[in-house]
PyMOL CGO cylinders between C-alpha atoms (Angstrom):
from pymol import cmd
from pymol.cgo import CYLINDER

trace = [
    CYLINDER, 76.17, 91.01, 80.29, 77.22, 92.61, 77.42, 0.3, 1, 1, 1, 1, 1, 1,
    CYLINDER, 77.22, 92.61, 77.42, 76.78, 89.68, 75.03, 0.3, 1, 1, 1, 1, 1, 1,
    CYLINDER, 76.78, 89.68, 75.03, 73.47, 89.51, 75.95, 0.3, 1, 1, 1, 1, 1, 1,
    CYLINDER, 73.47, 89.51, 75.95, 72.25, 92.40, 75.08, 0.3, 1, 1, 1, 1, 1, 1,
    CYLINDER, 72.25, 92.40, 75.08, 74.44, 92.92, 71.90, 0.3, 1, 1, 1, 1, 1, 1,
    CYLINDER, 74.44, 92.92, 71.90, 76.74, 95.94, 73.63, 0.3, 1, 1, 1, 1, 1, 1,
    CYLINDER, 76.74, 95.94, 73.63, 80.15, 94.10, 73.09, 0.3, 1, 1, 1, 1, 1, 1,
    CYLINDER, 80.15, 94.10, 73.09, 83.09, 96.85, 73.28, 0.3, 1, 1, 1, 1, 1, 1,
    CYLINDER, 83.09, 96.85, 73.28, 84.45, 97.34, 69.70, 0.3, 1, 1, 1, 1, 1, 1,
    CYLINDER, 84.45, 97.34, 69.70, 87.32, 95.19, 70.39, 0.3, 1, 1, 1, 1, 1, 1,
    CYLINDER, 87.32, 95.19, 70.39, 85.31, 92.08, 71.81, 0.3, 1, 1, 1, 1, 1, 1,
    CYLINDER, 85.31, 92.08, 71.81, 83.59, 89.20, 69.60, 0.3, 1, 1, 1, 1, 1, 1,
    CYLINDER, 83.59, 89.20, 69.60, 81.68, 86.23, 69.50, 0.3, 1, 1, 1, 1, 1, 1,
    CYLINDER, 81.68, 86.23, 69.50, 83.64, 83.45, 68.71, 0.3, 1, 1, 1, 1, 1, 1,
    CYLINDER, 83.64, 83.45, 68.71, 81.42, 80.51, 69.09, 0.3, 1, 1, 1, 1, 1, 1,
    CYLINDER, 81.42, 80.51, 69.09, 78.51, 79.08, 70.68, 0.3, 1, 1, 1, 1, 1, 1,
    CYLINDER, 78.51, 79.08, 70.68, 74.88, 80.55, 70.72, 0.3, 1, 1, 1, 1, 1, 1,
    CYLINDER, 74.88, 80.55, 70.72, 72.67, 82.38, 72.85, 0.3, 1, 1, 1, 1, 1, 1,
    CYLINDER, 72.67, 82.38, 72.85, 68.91, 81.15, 72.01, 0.3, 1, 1, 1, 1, 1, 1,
    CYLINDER, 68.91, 81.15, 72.01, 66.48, 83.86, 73.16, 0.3, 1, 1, 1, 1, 1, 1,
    CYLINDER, 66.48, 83.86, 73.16, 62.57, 83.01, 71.92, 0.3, 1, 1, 1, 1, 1, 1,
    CYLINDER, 62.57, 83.01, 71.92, 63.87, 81.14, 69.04, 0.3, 1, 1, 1, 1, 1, 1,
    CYLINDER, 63.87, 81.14, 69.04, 66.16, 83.86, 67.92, 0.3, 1, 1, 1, 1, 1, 1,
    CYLINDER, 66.16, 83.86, 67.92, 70.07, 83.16, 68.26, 0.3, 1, 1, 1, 1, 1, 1,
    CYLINDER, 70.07, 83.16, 68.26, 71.56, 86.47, 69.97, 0.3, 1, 1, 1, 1, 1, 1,
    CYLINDER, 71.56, 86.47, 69.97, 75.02, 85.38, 68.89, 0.3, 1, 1, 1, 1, 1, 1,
    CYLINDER, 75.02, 85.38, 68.89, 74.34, 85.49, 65.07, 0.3, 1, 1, 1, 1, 1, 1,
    CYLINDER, 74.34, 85.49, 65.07, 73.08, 89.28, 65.50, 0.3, 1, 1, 1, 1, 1, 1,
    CYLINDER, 73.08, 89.28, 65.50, 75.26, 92.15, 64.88, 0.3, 1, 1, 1, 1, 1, 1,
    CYLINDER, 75.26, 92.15, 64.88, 75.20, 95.02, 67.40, 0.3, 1, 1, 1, 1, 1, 1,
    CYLINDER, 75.20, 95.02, 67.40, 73.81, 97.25, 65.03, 0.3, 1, 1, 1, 1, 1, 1,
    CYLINDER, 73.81, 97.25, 65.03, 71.49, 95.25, 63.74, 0.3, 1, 1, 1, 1, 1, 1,
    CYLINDER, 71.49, 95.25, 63.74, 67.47, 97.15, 64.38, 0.3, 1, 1, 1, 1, 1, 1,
    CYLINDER, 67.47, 97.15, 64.38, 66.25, 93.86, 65.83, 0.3, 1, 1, 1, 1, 1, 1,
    CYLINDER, 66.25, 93.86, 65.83, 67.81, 95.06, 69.08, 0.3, 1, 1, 1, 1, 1, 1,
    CYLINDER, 67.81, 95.06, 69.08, 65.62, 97.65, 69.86, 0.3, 1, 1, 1, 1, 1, 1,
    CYLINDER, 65.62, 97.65, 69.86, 62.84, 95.45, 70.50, 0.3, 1, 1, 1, 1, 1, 1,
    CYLINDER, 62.84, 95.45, 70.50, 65.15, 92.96, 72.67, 0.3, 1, 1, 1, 1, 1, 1,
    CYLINDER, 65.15, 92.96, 72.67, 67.68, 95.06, 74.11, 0.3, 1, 1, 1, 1, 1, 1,
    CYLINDER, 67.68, 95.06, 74.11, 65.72, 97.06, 77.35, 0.3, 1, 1, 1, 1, 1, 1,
    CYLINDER, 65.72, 97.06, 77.35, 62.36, 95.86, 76.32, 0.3, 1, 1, 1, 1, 1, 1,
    CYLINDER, 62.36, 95.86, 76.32, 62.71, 92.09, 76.55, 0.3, 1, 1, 1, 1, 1, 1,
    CYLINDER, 62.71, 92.09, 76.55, 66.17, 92.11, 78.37, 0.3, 1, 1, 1, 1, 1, 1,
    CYLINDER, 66.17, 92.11, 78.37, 66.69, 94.60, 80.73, 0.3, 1, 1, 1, 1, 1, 1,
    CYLINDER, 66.69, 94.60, 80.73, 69.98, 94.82, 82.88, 0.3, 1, 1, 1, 1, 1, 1,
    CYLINDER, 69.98, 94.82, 82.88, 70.77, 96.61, 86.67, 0.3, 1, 1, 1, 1, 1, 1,
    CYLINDER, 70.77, 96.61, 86.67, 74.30, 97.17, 86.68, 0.3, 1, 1, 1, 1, 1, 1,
    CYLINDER, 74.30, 97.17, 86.68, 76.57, 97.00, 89.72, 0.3, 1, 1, 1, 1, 1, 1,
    CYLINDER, 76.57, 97.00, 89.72, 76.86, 101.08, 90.03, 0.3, 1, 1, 1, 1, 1, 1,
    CYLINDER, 76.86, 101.08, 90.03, 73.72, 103.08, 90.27, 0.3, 1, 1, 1, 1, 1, 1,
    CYLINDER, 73.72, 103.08, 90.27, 75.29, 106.22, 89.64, 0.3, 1, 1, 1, 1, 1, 1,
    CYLINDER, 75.29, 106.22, 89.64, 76.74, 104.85, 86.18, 0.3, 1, 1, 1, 1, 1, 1,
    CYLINDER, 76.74, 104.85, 86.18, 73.06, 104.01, 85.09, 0.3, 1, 1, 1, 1, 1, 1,
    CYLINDER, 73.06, 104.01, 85.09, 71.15, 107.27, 86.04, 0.3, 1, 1, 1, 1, 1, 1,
    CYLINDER, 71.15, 107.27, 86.04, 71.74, 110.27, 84.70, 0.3, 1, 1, 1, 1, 1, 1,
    CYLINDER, 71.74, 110.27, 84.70, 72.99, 112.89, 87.06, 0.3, 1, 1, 1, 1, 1, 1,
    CYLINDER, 72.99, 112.89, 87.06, 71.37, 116.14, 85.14, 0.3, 1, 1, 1, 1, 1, 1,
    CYLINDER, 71.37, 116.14, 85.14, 67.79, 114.84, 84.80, 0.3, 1, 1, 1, 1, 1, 1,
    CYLINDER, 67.79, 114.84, 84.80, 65.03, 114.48, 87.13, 0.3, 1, 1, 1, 1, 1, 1,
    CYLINDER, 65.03, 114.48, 87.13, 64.15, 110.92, 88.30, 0.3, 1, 1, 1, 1, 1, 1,
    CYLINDER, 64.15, 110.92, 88.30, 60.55, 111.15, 86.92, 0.3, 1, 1, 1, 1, 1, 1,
    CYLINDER, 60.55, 111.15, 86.92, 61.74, 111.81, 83.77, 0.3, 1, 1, 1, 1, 1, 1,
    CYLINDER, 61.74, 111.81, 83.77, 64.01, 109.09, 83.21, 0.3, 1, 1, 1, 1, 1, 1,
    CYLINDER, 64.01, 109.09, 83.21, 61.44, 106.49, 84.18, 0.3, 1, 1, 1, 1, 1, 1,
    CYLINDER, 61.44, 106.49, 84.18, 58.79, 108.01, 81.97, 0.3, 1, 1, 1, 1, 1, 1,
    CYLINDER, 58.79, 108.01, 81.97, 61.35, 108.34, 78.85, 0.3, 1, 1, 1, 1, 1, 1,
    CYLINDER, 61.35, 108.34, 78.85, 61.28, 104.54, 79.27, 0.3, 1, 1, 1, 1, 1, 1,
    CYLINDER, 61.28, 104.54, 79.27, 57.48, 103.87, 79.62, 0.3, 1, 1, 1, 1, 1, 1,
    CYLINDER, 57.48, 103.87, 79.62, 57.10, 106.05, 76.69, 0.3, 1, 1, 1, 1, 1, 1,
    CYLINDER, 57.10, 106.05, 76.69, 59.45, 104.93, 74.40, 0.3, 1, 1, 1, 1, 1, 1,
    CYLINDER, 59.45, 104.93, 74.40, 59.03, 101.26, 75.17, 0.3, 1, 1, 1, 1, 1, 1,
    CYLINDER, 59.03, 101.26, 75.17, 54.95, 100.68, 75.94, 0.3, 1, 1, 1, 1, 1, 1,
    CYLINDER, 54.95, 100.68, 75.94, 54.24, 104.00, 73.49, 0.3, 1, 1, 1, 1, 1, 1,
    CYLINDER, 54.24, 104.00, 73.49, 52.38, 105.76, 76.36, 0.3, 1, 1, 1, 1, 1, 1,
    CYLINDER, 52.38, 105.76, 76.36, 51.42, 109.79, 77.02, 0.3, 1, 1, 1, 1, 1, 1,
    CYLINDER, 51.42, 109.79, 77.02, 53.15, 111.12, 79.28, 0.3, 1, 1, 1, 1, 1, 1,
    CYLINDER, 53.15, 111.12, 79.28, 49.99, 111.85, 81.78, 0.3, 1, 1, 1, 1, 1, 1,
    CYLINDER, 49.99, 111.85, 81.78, 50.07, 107.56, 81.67, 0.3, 1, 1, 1, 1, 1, 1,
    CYLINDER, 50.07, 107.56, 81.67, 54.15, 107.26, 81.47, 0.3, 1, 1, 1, 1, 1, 1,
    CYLINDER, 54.15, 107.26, 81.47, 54.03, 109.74, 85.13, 0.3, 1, 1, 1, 1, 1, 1,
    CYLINDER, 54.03, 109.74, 85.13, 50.80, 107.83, 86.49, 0.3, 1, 1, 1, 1, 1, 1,
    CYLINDER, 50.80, 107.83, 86.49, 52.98, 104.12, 86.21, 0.3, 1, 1, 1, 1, 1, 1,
    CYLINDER, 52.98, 104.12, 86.21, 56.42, 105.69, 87.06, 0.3, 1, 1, 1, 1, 1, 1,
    CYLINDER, 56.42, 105.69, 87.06, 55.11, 106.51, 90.43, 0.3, 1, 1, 1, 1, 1, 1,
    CYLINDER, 55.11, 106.51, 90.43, 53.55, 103.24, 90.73, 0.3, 1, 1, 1, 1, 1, 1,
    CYLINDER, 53.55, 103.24, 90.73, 56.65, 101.51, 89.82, 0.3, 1, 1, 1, 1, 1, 1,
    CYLINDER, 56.65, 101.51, 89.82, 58.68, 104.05, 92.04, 0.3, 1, 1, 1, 1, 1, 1,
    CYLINDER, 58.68, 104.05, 92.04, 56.05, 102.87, 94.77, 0.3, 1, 1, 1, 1, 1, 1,
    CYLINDER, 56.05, 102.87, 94.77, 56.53, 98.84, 94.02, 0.3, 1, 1, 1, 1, 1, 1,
    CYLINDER, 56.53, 98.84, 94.02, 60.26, 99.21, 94.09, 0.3, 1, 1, 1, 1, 1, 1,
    CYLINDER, 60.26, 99.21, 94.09, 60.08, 100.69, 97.46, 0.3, 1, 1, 1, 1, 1, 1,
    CYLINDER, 60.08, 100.69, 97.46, 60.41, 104.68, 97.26, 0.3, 1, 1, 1, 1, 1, 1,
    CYLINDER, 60.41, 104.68, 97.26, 58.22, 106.28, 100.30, 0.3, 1, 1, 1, 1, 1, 1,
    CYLINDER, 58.22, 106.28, 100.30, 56.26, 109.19, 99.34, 0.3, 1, 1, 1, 1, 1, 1,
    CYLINDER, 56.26, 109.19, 99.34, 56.56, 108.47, 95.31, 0.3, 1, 1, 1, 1, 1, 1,
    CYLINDER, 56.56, 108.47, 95.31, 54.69, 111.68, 94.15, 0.3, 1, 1, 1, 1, 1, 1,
    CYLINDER, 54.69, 111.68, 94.15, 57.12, 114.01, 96.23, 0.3, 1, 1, 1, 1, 1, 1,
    CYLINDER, 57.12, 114.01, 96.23, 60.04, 112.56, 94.86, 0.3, 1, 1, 1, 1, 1, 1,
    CYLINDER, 60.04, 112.56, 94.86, 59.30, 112.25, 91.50, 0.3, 1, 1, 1, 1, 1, 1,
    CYLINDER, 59.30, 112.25, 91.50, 60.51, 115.91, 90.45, 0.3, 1, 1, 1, 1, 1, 1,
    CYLINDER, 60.51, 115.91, 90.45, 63.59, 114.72, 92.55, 0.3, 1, 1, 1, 1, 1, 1,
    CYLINDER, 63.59, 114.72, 92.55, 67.30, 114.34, 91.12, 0.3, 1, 1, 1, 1, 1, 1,
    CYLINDER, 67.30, 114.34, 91.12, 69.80, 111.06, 92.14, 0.3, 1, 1, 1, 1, 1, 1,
    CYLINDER, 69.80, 111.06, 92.14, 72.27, 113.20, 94.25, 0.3, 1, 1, 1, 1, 1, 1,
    CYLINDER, 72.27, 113.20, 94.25, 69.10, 113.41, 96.50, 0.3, 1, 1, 1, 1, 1, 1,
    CYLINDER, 69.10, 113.41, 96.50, 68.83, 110.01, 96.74, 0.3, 1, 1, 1, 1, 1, 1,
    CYLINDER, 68.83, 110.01, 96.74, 71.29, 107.61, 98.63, 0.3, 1, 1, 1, 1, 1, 1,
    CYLINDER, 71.29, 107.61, 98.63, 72.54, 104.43, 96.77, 0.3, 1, 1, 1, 1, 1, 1,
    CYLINDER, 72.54, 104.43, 96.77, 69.67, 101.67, 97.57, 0.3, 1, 1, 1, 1, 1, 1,
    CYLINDER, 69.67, 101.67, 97.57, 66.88, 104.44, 96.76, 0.3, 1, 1, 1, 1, 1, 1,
    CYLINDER, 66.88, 104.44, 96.76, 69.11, 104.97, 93.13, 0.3, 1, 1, 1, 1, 1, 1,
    CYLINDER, 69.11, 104.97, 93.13, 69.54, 100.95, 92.65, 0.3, 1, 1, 1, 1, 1, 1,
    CYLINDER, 69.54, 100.95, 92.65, 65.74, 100.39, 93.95, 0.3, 1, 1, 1, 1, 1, 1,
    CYLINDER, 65.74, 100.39, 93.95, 65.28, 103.28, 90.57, 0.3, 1, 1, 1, 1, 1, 1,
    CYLINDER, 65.28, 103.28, 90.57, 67.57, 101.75, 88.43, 0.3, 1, 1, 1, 1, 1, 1,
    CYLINDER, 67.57, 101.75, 88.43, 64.88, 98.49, 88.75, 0.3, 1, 1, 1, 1, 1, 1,
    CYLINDER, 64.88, 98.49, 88.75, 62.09, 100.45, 88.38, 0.3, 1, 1, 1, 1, 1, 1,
    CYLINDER, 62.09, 100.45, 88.38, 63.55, 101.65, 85.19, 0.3, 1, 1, 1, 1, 1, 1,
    CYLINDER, 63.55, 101.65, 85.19, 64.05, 97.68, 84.13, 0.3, 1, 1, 1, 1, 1, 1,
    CYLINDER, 64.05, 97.68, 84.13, 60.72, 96.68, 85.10, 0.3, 1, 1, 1, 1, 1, 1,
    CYLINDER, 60.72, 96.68, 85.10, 58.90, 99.78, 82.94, 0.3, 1, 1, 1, 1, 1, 1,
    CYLINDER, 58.90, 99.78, 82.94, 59.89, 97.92, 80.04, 0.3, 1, 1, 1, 1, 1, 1,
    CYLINDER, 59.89, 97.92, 80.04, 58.39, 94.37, 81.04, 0.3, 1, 1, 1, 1, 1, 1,
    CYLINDER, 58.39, 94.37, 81.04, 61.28, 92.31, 80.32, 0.3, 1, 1, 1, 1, 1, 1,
    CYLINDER, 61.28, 92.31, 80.32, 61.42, 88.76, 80.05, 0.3, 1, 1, 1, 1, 1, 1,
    CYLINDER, 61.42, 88.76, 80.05, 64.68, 88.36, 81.31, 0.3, 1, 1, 1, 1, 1, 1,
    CYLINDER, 64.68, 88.36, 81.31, 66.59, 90.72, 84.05, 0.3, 1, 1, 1, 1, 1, 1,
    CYLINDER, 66.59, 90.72, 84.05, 70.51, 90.53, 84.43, 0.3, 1, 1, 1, 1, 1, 1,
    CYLINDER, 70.51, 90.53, 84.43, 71.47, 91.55, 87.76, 0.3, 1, 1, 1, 1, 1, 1,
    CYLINDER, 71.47, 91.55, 87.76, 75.19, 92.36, 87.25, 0.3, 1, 1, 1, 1, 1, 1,
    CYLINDER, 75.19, 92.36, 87.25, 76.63, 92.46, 90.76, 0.3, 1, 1, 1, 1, 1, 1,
    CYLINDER, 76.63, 92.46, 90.76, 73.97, 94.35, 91.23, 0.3, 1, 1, 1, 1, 1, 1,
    CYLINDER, 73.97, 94.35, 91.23, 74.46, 95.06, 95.34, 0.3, 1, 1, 1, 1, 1, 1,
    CYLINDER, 74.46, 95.06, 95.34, 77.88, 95.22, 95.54, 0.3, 1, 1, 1, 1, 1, 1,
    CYLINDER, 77.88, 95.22, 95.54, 78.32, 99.13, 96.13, 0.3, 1, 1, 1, 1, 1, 1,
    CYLINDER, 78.32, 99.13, 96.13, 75.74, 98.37, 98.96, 0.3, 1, 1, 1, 1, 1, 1,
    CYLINDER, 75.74, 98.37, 98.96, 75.85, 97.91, 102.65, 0.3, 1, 1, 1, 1, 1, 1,
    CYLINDER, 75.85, 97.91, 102.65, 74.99, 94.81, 104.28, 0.3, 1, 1, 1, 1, 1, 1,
    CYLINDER, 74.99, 94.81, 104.28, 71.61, 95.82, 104.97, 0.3, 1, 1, 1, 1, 1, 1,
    CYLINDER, 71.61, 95.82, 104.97, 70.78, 97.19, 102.16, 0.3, 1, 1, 1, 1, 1, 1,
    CYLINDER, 70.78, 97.19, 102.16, 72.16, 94.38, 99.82, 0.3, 1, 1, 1, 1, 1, 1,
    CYLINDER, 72.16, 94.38, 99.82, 69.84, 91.90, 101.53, 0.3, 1, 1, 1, 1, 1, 1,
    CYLINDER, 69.84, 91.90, 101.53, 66.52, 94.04, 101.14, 0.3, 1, 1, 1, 1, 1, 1,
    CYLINDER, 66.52, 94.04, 101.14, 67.08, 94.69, 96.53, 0.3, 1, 1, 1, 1, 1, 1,
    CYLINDER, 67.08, 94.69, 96.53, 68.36, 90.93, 96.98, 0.3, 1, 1, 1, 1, 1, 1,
    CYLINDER, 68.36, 90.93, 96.98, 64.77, 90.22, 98.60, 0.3, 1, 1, 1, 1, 1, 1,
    CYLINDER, 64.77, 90.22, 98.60, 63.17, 93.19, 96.22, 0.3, 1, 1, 1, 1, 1, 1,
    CYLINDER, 63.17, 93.19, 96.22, 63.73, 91.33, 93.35, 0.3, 1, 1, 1, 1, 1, 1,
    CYLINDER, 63.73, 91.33, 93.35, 63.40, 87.98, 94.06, 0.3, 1, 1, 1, 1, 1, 1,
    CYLINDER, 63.40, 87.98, 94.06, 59.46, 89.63, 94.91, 0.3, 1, 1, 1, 1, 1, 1,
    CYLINDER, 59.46, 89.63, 94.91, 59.27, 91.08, 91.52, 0.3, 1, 1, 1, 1, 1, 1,
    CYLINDER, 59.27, 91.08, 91.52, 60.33, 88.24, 89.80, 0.3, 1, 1, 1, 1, 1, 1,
    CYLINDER, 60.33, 88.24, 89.80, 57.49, 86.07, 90.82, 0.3, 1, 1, 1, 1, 1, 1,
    CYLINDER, 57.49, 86.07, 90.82, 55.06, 88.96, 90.47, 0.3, 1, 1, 1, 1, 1, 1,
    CYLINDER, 55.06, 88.96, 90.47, 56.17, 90.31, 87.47, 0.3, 1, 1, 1, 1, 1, 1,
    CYLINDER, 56.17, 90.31, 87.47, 56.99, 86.78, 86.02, 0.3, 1, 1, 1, 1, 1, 1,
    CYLINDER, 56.99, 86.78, 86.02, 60.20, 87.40, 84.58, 0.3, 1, 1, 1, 1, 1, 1,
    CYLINDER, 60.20, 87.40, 84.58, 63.20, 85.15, 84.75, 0.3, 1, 1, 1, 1, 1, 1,
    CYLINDER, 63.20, 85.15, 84.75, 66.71, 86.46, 86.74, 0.3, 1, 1, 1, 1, 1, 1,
    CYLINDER, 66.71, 86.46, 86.74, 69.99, 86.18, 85.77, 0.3, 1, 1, 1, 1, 1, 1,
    CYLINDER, 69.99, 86.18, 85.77, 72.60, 86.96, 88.64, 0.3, 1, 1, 1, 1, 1, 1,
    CYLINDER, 72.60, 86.96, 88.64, 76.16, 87.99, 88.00, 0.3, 1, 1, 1, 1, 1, 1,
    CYLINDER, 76.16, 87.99, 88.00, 78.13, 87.90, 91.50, 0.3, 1, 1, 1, 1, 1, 1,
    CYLINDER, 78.13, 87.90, 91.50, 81.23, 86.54, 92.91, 0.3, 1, 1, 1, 1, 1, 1,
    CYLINDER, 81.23, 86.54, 92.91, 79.28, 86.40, 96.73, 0.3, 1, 1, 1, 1, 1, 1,
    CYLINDER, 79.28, 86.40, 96.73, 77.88, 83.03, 97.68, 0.3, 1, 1, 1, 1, 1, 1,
    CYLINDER, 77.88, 83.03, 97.68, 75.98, 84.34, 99.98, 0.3, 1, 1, 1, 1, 1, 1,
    CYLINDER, 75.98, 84.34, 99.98, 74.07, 86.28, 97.00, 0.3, 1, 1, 1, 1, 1, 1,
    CYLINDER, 74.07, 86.28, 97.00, 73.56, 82.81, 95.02, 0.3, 1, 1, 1, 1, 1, 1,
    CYLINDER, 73.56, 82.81, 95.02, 72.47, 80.41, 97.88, 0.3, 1, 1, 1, 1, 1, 1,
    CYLINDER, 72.47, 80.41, 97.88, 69.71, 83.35, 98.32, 0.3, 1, 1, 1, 1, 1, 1,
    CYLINDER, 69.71, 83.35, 98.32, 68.81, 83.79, 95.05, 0.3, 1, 1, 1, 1, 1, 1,
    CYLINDER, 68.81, 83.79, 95.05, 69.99, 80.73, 92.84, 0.3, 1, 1, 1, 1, 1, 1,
    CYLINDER, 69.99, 80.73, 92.84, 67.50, 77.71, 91.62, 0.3, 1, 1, 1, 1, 1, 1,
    CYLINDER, 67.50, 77.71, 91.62, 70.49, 77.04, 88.66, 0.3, 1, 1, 1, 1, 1, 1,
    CYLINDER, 70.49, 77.04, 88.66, 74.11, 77.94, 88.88, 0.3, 1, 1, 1, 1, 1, 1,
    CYLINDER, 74.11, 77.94, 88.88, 76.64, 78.09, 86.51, 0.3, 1, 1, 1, 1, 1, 1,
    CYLINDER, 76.64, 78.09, 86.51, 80.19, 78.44, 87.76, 0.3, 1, 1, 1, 1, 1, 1,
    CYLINDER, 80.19, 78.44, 87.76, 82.81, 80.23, 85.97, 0.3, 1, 1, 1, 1, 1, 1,
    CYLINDER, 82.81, 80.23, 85.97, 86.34, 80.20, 85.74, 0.3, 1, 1, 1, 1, 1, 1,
    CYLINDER, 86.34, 80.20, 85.74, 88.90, 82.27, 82.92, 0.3, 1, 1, 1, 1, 1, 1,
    CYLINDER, 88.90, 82.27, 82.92, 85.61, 83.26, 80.68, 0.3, 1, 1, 1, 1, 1, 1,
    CYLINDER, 85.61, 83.26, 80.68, 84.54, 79.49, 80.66, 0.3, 1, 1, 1, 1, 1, 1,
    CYLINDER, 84.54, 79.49, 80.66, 81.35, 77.86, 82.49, 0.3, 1, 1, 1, 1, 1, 1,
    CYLINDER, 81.35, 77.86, 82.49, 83.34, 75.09, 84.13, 0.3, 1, 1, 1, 1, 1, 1,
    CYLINDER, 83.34, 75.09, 84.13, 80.58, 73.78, 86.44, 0.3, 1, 1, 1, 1, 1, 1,
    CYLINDER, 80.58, 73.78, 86.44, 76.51, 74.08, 85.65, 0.3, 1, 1, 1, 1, 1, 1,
    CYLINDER, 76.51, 74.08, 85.65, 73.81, 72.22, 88.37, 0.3, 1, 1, 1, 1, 1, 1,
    CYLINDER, 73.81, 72.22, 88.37, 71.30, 73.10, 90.73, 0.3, 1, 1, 1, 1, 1, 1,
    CYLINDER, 71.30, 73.10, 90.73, 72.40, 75.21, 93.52, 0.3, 1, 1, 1, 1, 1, 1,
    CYLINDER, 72.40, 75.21, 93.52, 72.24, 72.60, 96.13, 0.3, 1, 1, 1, 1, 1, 1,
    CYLINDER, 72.24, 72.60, 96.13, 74.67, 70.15, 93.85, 0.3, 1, 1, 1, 1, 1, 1,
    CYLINDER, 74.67, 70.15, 93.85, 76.76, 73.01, 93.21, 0.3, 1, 1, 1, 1, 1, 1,
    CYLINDER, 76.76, 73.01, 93.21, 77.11, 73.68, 97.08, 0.3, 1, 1, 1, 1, 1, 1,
    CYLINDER, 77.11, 73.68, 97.08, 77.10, 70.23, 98.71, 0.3, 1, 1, 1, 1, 1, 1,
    CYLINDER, 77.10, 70.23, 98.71, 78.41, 68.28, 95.99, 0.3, 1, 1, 1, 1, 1, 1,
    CYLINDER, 78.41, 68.28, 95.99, 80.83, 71.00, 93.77, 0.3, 1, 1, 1, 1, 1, 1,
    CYLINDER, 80.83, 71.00, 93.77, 83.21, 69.07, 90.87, 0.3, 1, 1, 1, 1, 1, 1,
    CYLINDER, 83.21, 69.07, 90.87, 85.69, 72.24, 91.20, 0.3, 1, 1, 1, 1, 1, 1,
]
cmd.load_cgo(trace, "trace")
């Protein structure tokens, strides 16, 4: 997840291969480099595993989606609040306008991962890593953001990447697979070959 959005930890590195994002290779870029500001968020955008990790406890839920809208599509703030609460609507928060002024500890974990999307989708991205992205989730839950963003995908015409141990999760969501073992893809088909006729 990391990789892809040129956040490696200090002690972590590229050692070969590339990563070829609209004919740009991600791999040759260093993690300071300025070019990331128009990739990382705007054209890949990532929902971590934790909600609470992602949102900041201190600020209003409004305002975090607007900082986004504003900083990434350059809108007012009048606009910024006007799509937040559409976005808070699409991503399945009742009564948007009420909770807008409303801080995460109010919310219970789906409602914070269904904001943590809305967040990813006010940038438009091209690409959205889902990095385990249900696992602090009941049952219940897990299935409707599972089924939440499989919607917004095909509306919103980006492409998913899932990061998850559950097969359950892939045979749901999965058209490609890639199967890892020890940091190496070991096993790469459609998700019916990788089920009914695995190598490994």
């Amino acid at each position: 997840t990391k990789t892809f959005s040129g956040m490696l930890d200090p002690n972590g590195s590229i050692t070969n291969g590339s990563i070829m994002f609209e004919g740009q290779d991600l791999a040759k870029l260093d993690p300071e480099d300025p070019a990331w500001e128009k990739i990382r968020g705007r054209r890949i955008a990532t929902v971590f595993q934790d909600p609470m990790t992602s949102l900041n406890p201190v600020r209003t839920i409004g305002d975090q989606i607007t900082e986004v809208i504003i900083k990434h599509q350059g809108k007012s703030k009048d606009e910024a609040k006007k799509e937040a609460i559409e976005l808070m609507g699409r991503v399945g928060i009742h009564d948007p306008e009420l909770r807008f002024d409303e801080y995460p500890f109010m919310y219970s974990g789906g409602m914070r991962q269904r904001i943590v999307i809305a967040i990813a989708l006010a940038c438009h991205p091209r690409i959205l890593i889902c990095d385990e992205p249900t696992t602090a989730l009941d049952v219940t839950i897990q299935a409707q953001i599972i089924r939440l963003i499989k919607e917004l995908a095909q509306e919103f015409h980006f492409t998913t990447i899932y990061i998850t141990h559950d097969l359950g999760v892939v045979a749901n969501v999965a058209d490609i697979v890639a199967v890892m073992y020890a940091g190496q893809i070991i096993e790469y088909g459609l998700v019916d070959e990788i089920f009914y006729d695995s190598r490994h």
